[in-house]
C-alpha positions in Angstrom: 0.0 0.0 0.0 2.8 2.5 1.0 4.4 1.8 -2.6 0.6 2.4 -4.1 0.4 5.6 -2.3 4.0 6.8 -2.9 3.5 5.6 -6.8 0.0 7.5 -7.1 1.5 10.8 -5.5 4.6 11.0 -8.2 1.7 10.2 -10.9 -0.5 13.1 -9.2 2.9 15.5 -9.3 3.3 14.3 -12.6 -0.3 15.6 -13.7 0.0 18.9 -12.4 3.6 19.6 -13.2 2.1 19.2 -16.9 2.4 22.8 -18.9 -0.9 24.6 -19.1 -1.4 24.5 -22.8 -2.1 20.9 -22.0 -5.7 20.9 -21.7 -6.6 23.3 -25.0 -6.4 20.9 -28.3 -8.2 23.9 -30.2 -7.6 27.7 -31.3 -9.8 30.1 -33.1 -8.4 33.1 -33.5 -10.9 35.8 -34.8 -9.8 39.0 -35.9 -12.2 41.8 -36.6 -11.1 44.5 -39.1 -10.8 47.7 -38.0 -11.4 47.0 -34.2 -10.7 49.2 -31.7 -10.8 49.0 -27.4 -13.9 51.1 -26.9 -15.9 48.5 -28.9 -15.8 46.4 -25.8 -15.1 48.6 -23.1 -17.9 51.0 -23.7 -20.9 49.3 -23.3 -22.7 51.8 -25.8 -21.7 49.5 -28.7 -23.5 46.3 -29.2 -21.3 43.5 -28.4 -22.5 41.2 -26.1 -20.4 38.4 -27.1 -17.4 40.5 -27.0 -18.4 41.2 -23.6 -18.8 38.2 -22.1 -15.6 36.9 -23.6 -14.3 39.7 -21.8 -15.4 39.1 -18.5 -15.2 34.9 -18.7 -11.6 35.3 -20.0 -8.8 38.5 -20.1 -8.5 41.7 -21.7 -6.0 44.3 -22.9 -7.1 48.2 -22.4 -5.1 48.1 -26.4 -3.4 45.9 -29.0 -0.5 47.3 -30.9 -0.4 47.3 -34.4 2.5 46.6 -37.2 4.2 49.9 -39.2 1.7 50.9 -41.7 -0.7 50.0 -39.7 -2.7 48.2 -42.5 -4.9 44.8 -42.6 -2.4 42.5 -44.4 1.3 43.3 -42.9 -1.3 42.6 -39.4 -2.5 39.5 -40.1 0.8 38.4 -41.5 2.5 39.5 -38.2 -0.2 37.5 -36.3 0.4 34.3 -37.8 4.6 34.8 -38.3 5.6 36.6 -35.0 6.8 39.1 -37.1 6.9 42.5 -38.3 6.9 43.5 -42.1 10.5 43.9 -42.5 11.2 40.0 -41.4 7.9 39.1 -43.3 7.9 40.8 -46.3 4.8 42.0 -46.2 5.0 45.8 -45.9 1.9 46.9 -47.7 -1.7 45.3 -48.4 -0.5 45.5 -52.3 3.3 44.9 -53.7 4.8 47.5 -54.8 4.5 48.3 -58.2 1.1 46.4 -58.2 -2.0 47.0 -60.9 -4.3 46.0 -58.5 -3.2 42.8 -57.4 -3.2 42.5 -53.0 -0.5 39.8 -51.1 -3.1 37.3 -51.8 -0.5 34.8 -52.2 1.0 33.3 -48.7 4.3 32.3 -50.8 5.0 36.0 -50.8 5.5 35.7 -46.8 9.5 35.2 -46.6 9.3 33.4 -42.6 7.8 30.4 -41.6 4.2 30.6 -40.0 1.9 29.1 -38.1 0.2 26.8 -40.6 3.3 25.4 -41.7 4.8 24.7 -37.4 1.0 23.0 -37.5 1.0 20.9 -40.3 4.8 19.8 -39.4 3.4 18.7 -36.1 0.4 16.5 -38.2 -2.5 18.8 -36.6 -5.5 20.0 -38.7 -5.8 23.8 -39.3 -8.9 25.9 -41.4 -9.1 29.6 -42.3 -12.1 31.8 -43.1 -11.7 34.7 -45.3 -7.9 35.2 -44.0 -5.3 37.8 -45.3 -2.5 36.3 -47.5 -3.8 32.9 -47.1 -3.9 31.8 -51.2 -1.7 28.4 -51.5 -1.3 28.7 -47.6 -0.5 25.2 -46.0 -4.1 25.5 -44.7 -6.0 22.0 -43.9 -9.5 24.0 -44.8 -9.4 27.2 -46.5 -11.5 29.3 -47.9 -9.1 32.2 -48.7 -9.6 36.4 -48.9 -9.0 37.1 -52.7 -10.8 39.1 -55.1 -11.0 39.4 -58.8 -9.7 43.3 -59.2 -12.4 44.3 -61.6 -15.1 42.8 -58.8 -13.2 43.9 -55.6 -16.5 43.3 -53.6 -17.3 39.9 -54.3 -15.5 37.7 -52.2 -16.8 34.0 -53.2 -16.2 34.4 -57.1 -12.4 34.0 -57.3 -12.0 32.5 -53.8 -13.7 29.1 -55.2 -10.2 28.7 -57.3 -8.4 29.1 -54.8 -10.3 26.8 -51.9 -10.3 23.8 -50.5 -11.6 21.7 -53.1 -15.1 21.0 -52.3 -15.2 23.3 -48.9 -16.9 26.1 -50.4 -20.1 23.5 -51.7 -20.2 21.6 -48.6 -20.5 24.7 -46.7 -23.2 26.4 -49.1 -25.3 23.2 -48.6 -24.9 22.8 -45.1 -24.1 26.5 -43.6 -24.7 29.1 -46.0 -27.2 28.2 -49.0 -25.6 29.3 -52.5 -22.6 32.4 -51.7 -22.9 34.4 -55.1 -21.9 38.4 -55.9 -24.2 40.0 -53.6 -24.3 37.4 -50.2 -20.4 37.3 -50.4 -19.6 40.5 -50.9 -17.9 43.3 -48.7 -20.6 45.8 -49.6 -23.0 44.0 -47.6 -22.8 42.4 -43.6 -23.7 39.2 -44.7 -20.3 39.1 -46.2 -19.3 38.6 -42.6 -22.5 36.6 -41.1 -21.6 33.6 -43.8 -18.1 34.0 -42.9 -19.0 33.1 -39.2 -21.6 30.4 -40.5 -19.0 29.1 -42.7 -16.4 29.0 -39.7 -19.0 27.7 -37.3 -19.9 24.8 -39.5 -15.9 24.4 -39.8 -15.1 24.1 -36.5 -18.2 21.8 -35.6 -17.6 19.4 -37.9 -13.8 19.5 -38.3 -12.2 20.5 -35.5 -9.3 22.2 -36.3 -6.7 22.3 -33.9 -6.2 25.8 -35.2 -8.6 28.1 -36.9 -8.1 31.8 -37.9 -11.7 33.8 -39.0 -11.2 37.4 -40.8 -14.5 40.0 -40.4 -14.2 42.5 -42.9 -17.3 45.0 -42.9 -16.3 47.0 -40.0 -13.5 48.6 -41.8 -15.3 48.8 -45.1 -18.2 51.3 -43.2 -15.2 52.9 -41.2 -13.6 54.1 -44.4 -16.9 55.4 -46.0 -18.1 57.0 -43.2 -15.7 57.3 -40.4 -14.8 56.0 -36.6 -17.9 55.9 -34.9 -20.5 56.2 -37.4 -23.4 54.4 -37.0 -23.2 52.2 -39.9 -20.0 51.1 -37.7 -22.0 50.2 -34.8 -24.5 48.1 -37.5 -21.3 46.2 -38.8 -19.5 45.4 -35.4 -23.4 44.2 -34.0 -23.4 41.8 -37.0 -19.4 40.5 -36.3 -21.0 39.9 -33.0 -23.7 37.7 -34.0 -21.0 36.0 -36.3 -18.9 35.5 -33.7 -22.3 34.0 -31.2 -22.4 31.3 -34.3 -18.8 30.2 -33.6 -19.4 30.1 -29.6 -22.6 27.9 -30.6 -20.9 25.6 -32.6 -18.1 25.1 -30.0 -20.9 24.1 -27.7 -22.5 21.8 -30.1 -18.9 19.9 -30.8 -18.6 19.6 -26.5 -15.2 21.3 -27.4 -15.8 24.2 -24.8 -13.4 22.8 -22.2 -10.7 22.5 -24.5 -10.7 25.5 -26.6 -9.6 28.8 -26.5 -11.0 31.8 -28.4 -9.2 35.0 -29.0 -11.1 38.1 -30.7 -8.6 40.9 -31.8 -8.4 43.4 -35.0 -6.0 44.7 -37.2 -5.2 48.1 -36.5 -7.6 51.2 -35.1 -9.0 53.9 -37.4 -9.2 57.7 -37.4 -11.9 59.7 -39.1 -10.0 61.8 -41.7 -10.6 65.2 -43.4 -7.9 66.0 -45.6 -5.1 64.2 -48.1 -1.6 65.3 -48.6 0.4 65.0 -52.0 3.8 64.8 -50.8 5.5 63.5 -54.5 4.1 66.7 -55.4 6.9 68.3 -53.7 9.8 66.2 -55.3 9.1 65.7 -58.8 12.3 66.7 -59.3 13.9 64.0 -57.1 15.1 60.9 -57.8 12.7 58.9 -55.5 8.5 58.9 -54.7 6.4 57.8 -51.8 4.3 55.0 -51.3 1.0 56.6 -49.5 -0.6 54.1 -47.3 -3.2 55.9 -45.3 -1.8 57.7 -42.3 1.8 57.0 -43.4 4.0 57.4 -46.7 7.1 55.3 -46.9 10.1 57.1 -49.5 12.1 54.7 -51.8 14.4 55.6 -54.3 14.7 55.1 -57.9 15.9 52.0 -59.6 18.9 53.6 -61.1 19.9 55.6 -58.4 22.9 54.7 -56.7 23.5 54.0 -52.6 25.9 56.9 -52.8 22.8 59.4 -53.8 20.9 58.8 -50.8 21.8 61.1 -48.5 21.2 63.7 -51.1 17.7 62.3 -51.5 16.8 62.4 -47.9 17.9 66.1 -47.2 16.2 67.4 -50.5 13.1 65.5 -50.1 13.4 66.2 -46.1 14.1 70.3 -46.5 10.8 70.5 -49.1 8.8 69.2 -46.4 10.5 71.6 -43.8 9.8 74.6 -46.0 5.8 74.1 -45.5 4.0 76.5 -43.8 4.3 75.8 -39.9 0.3 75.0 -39.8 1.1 71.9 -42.4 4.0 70.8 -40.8 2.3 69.9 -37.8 0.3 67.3 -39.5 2.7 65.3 -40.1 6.1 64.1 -38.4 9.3 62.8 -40.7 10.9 59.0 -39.6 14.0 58.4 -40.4 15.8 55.1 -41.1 17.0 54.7 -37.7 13.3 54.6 -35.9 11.9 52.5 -38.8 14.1 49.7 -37.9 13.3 49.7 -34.0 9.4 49.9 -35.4 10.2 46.7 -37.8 9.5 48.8 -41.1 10.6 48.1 -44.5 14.3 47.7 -44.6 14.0 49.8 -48.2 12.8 52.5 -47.2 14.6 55.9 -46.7 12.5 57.5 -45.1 8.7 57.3 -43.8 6.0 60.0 -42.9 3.4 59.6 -40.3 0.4 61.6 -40.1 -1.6 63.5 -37.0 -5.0 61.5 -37.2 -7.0 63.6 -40.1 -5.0 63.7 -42.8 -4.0 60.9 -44.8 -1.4 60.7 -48.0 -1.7 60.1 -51.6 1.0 58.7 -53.8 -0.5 61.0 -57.1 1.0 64.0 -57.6 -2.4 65.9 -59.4 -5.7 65.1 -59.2 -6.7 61.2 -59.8 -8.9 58.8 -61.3 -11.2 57.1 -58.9 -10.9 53.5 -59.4 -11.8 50.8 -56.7 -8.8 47.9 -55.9 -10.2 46.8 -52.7 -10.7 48.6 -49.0 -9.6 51.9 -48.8 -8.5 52.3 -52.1 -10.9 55.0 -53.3 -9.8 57.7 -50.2 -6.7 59.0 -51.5 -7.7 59.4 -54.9 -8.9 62.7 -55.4 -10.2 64.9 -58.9 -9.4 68.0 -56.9 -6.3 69.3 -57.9 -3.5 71.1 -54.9 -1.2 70.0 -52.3 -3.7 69.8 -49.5 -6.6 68.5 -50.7 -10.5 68.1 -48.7 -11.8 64.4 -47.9 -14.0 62.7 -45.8 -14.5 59.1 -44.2 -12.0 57.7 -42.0 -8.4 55.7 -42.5 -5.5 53.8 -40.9 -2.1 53.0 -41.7 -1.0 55.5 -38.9 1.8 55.3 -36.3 0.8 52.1 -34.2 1.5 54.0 -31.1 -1.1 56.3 -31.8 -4.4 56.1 -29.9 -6.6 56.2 -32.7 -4.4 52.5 -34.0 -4.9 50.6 -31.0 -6.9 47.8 -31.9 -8.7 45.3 -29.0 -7.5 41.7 -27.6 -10.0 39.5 -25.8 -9.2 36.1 -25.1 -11.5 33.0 -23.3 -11.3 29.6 -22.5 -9.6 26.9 -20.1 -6.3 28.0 -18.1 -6.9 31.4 -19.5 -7.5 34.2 -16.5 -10.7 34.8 -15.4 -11.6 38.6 -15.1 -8.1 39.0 -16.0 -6.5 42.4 -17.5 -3.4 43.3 -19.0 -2.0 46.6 -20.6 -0.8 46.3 -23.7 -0.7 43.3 -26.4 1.3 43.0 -29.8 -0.1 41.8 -32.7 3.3 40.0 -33.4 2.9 38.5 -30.0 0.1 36.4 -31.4 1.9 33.6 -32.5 4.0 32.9 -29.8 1.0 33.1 -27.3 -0.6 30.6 -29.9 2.0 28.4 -29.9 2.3 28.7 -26.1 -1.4 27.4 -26.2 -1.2 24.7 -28.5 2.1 23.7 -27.0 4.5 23.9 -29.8 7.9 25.2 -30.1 7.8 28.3 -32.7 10.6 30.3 -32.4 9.4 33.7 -34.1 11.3 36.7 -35.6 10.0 39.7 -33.2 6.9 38.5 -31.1 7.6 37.2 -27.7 5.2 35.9 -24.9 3.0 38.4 -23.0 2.5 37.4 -19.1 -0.6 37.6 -17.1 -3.4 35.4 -20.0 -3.0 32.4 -18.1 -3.5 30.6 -15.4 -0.2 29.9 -13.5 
């Protein structure tokens, strides 16, 4: 008996000396597009999912973005660990591109999480995720776009699918997706996109899942932060993400899975664009607008020597602005970018006071639509400075207005718990920690105080 005993306690030590992530078997990470804090922490906006995530599991008071603060560098940084100068992903389109977005996931130059999954032999799905075309992805139906239909969602992602998902789910989740059901005009873009997940997860049961919600950010561009329309979207995102709980509940997976709900980046209503390659036509280089930033790159056929004498023209034009306009903007140099994990090409980057965003024309352009946020900064208004309206991001990370939310829920995760700050490149590692895998990643690290000693 005292050999039973003594046996049983070293098994019993044994059992609780296991790591935490030893209980979760399942992941789904959700990420809402253009989601900032007060959409959980003010109770004015309709999210009762969101808040009872928030009180079953932890919370940060903000999520830090990536540098431009845009929707596919994010989601790339979420599911690498790192930031777009290790990734490659700097923008939502290459540079250079005629429309085309980083659709492709063989653009991402680190290893992710789909590939650390797949190694280990676990199942993984994706819903409408960011740079997730040819992805290692067990079930996928990926975010890509014909660019004459930018809206319609379903069209060209059934050449890129699973084979087979996107009919199994129509017949069992959805009914028939089609231009107008599937398309980011409309919120049921987003309430099939949680049906589709829900049915997913309930009959699959990915040990990993990642979800992407895209109508927020398409009613925050039109008509700003907090507009109403807003409120509409993020009430619908939160009756997708109900369907997702459900179907956790209906798989009896609820004591071994963990659900995370963050977004990509914040947003700022806007009311003005700047021009700045209308200053340096002359100059051997142009910027790359992306909303509330502008990144500078020189020429082709320019040589190393000639950048210093790129960065002090193109630096004393801006100068010479009238005091007023140079508040509205502050100038990054090379040195900063690389401590913000920026694109190693780069000269030079501007960043933008909240209300004004940047254009990469240098007169007044032709409105043409290649996806979210494309039709802002084109403008048939001619001048430096030039009137807008509707809102942006692509900002400093560390500004307010960027911060995007982090909820997460589920066994060994804190109950009522609350931390500061999260990363977006810390996703993956806390992921990781979850699922418990080794993923060593580029920039993201783990963030103490989610769970449960």
């Amino acid at each position: 008996m005292r050999h039973f005993l003594k046996a049983l306690a070293i098994a019993l030590l044994c059992l609780f000396a296991l790591p935490v992530s030893a209980q979760i078997k399942h992941v789904i990470l959700i990420s809402i597009d253009g989601f900032h804090p007060d959409m959980y922490l003010d109770q004015s906006w309709p999210a009762p999912n969101l808040r009872a995530l928030m009180k079953s599991g932890t919370y940060a008071d903000h999520c830090l973005s990536v540098f431009p603060s845009y929707t596919y560098p994010s989601h790339t940084a979420m599911i690498t660990g790192a930031f777009p100068a290790s990734s490659g992903v700097n923008f939502n389109q290459p540079i250079g591109s005629k429309g085309e977005w980083f659709w492709d996931y063989n653009a991402v130059r680190v290893p992710g999480l789909w590939q650390v999954l797949k190694s280990k032999g676990m199942t993984t799905a994706a819903v409408e995720w960011p740079v997730s075309v040819n992805a290692p992805v067990t079930y996928n139906i990926p975010e890509v776009w014909a660019d004459d239909h930018p809206d319609d969602r379903v069209s060209e992602a059934r050449n890129h699918a699973t084979p087979g998902l996107i009919a199994e789910v129509e017949q069992n989740a959805t009914g028939k997706l089609d231009s107008t059901n599937f398309n980011d005009n409309y919120f049921s873009l987003d309430e099939n996109a949680g049906r589709a997940a829900a049915y997913i997860f309930q009959t699959r049961k990915p040990a990993f899942m990642a979800v992407h919600f895209a109508c927020v950010d398409g009613e925050e561009h039109e008509f700003g932060r907090d507009a109403d329309s807003v409120r509409l979207a993020l009430a619908a995102n939160d009756r997708a993400i109900g369907d997702i709980l459900e179907a956790i509940n209906k798989a009896k997976l609820k004591d071994s899975t963990v659900v995370i709900v963050t977004g990509d980046h914040g947003f700022a209503t806007i009311n003005q664009i700047m021009r700045p390659n209308r200053l340096i036509k002359k100059v051997p280089a142009k910027f790359i607008a992306s909303g509330g930033s502008a990144f500078l790159y020189r020429y082709a056929e320019t040589k190393a020597s000639d950048v210093p004498g790129i960065i002090k023209e193109v630096t004393d034009s801006l100068n010479a602005l009238p005091k007023d306009k140079c508040k509205l903007f502050r100038i990054i140099d090379r040195r900063e970018l690389d401590k913000m994990g920026a694109d190693k090409d780069a000269l030079l980057a501007l960043t933008a006071q909240p209300g004004l965003v940047f254009s990469g024309s240098v007169g007044s352009a032709q409105t043409t639509n290649h996806g979210p946020g494309t039709l802002i900064q084109q403008n048939k208004l001619d001048g430096l400075f030039i009137p807008t309206s509707g809102g942006h991001h692509g900002y400093d990370p560390n500004i307010a207005e960027m911060y995007t939310g982090f909820i997460i829920a589920g066994p060994t995760i804190n109950k009522g718990g609350h931390i500061k700050e999260m990363r977006l490149v810390d996703m993956a590692p806390l992921i990781s920690k979850l699922l418990n895998l080794e993923f060593q990643t580029p920039d993201g690290k783990p963030v103490p105080g989610i769970t449960t000693p």
